[in-house]
C-alpha positions in Angstrom: 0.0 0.0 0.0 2.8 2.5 0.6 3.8 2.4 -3.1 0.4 3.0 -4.0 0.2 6.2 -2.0 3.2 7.4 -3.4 1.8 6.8 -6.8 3.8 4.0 -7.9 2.2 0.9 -9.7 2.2 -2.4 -8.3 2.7 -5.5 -10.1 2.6 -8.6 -7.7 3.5 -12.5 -7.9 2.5 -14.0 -5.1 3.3 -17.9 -4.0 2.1 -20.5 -6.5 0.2 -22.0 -4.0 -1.8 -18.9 -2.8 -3.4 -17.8 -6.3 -7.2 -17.8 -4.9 -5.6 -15.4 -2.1 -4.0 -13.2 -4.6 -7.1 -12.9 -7.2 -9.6 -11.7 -4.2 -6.9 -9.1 -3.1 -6.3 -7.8 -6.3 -10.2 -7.8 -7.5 -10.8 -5.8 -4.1 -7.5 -3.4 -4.4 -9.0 -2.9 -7.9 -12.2 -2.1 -7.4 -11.2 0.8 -4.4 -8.7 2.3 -7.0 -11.3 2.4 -9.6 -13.4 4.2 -7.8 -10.6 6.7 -7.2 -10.3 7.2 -11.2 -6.7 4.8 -10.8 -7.8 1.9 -12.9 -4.9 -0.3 -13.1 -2.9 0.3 -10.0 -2.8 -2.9 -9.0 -1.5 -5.7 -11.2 -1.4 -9.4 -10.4 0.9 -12.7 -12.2 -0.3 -15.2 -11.5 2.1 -18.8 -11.8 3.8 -21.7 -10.1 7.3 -22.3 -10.4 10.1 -19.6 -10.2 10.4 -18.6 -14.2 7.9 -15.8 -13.4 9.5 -14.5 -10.2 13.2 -14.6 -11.4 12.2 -12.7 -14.7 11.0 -10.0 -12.6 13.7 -10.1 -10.5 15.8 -9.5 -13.5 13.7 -6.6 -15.2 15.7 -3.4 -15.3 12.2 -1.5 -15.3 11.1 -3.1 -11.9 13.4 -0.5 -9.5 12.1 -2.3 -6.4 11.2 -6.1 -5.2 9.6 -6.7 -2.1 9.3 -10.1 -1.3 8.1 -12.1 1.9 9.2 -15.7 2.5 12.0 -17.8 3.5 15.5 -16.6 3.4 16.7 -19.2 0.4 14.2 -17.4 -1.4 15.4 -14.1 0.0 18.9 -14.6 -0.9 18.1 -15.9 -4.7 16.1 -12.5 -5.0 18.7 -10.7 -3.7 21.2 -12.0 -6.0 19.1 -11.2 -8.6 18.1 -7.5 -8.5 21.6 -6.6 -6.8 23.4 -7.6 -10.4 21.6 -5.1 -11.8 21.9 -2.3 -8.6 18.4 -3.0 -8.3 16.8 -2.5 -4.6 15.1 -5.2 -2.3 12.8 -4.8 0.6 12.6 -8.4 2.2 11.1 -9.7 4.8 12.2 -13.5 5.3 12.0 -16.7 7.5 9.1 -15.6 9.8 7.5 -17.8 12.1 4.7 -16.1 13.7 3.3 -16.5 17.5 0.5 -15.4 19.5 1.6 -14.5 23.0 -1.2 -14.8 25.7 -0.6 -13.7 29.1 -3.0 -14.4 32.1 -3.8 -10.8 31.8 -5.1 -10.8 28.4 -8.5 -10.5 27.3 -9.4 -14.9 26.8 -12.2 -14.6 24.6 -10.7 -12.2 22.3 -7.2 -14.4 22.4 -9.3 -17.3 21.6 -10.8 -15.7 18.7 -7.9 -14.2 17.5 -5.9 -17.8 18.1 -8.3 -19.3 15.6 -8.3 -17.2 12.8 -4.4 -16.2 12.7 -4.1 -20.0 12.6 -6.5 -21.1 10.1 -8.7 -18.3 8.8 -7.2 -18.1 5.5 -6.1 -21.9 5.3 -2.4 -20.4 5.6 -2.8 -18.6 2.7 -0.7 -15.6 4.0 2.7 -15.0 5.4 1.2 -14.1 8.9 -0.6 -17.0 9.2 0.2 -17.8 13.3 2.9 -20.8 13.6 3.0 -21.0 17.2 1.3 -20.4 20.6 3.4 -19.0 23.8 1.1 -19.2 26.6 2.0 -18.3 30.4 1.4 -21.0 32.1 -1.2 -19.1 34.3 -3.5 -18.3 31.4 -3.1 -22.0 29.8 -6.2 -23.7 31.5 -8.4 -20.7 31.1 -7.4 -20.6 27.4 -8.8 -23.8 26.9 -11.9 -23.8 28.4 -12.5 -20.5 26.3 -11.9 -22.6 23.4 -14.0 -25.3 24.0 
């Protein structure tokens, strides 16, 4: 979103296995922008496999790739655009927690528990990985869940 307020056009590949994910963002970024009179703003590719990805990567004309994944992924990219002083904004090898304390609000931990973990099938990088719980909020936690 912060290339798109500075007026910059946005052409996104997203994983291979997250195309569904990609063509309801895009079809919802593009209908906003529309309305705006900035038809076009947001551009999706959609393909498996890296052929698509690393071509980008390459493209003199693309001045910035951000990418979000792991960091083999990272470091291929990097590679990549830094052969042709190109720039990179990467965020790589995330593995993403809840933290619930025994002060926290349960039934709004609970909620949020379930749909970081499975509300888009893990069809996003934020998708929650893990659960640290203090020990003191653990029982509680559960019975909100069930």
């Amino acid at each position: 979103m912060i290339a798109a307020v500075c007026g910059d056009t946005i052409v996104w590949k997203p994983s291979g296995l997250t195309p569904l994910t990609a063509l309801a963002c895009t079809k919802i970024c593009a209908e906003i922008t529309a309305q705006a009179g900035f038809d076009g703003l947001f551009c999706l590719i959609n393909g498996s496999g890296r052929d698509i990805g690393n071509k980008l990567c390459a493209d003199p004309r693309v001045p910035l790739i951000s990418a979000t994944g792991s960091c083999v992924m990272g470091k291929a990219i990097a590679t990549t655009v830094a052969a042709r002083f190109g720039r990179t904004l990467l965020e790589l090898g995330g593995n993403n927690a809840i933290t619930v304390t025994k002060d926290a609000n349960l039934e709004l931990a609970a909620r949020a528990v379930f749909f970081g973990a499975v509300g888009t099938a893990g069809q996003r990088c934020t998708t929650t990985r893990r659960l640290i719980i203090e020990r003191a909020a653990l029982d509680s936690l559960y019975r909100e869940v069930n």
